[in-house]
N, C-alpha and C positions, 0 to 999 in steps of 0.2 A: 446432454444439454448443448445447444450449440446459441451463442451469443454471439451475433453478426457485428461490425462495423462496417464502418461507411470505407473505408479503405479494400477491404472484404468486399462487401457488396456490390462494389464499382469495380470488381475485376473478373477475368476469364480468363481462362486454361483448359488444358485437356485433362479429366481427370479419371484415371485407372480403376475399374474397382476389382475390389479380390475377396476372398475368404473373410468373414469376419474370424477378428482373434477372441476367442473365447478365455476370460480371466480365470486363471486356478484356483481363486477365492470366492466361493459363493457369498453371491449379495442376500443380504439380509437385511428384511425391512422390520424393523421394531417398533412399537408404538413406545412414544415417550413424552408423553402426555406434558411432564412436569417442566419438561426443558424446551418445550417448542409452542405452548401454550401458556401466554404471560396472563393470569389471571391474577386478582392479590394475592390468594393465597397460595398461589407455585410462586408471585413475586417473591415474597418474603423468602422462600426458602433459594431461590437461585441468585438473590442481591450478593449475598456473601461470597459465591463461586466468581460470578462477573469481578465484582471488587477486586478480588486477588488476582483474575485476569489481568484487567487494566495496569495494574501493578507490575505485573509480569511483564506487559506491552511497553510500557513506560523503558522500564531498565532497556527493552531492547532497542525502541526506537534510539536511543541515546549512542548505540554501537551499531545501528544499522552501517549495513557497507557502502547502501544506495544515497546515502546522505556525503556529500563533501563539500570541501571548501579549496577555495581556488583565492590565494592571496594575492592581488596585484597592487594597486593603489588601496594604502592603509586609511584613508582618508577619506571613501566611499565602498559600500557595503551595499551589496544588494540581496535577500533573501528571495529564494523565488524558487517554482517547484513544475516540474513538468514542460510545456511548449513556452512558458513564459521566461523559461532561462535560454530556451536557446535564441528567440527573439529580442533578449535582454541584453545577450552577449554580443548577437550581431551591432545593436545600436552603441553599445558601450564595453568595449574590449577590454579595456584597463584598467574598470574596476574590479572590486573583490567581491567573488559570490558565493553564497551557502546554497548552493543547490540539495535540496529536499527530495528525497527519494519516497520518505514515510513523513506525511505531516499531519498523522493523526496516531497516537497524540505528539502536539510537539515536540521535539527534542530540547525542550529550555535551558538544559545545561548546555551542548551545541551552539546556543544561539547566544547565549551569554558568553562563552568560550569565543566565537565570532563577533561578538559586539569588542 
């Protein structure tokens, strides 16, 4: 799968080609009807697995690494996540930002922890 950007797309170079590398793991394509076909009745049985996912996801976003905080003036807070932090930072330097690395799902104890 290749997934272009606009950064990507807008540039040139000389590019080498060689051997492809052959993987020592044979791929294997499996049907799996139940997990990749949301019908109601595979819903019902895969709501349970997502749930517990979600769950999983939660605890992690909370200790992701790509989330931090930058305390300058206690006094203003700015939460913000991707190109909007570093345009944020350029305008306003000395405030405090929770920059967002994963904002799905929230980090709410972070941001309560930051509030």
């Amino acid at each position: 799968m290749v997934r272009s950007v606009t950064r990507i797309s807008h540039a040139k170079g000389i590019v080498e080609l060689e051997e492809p590398v052959v993987s020592p793991i044979p791929i294997e394509i499996r049907k799996q009807t139940e997990k990749f076909t949301m019908l109601p009745s595979f819903a019902r049985i895969r709501h349970g697995v997502i749930e517990e996912r979600f769950l999983r996801l939660k605890e992690f976003a909370e200790q992701f690494p790509g989330n931090r905080m930058e305390i300058n003036d206690p006094t203003i807070g700015i939460i913000t996540a991707g190109v909007s932090y570093q345009y944020s930072k350029e305008v306003f330097p000395i405030y405090s930002y929770l920059k967002l690395g994963m904002v799905w799902p929230l980090p709410k104890i972070l941001i309560k922890e930051f509030f």
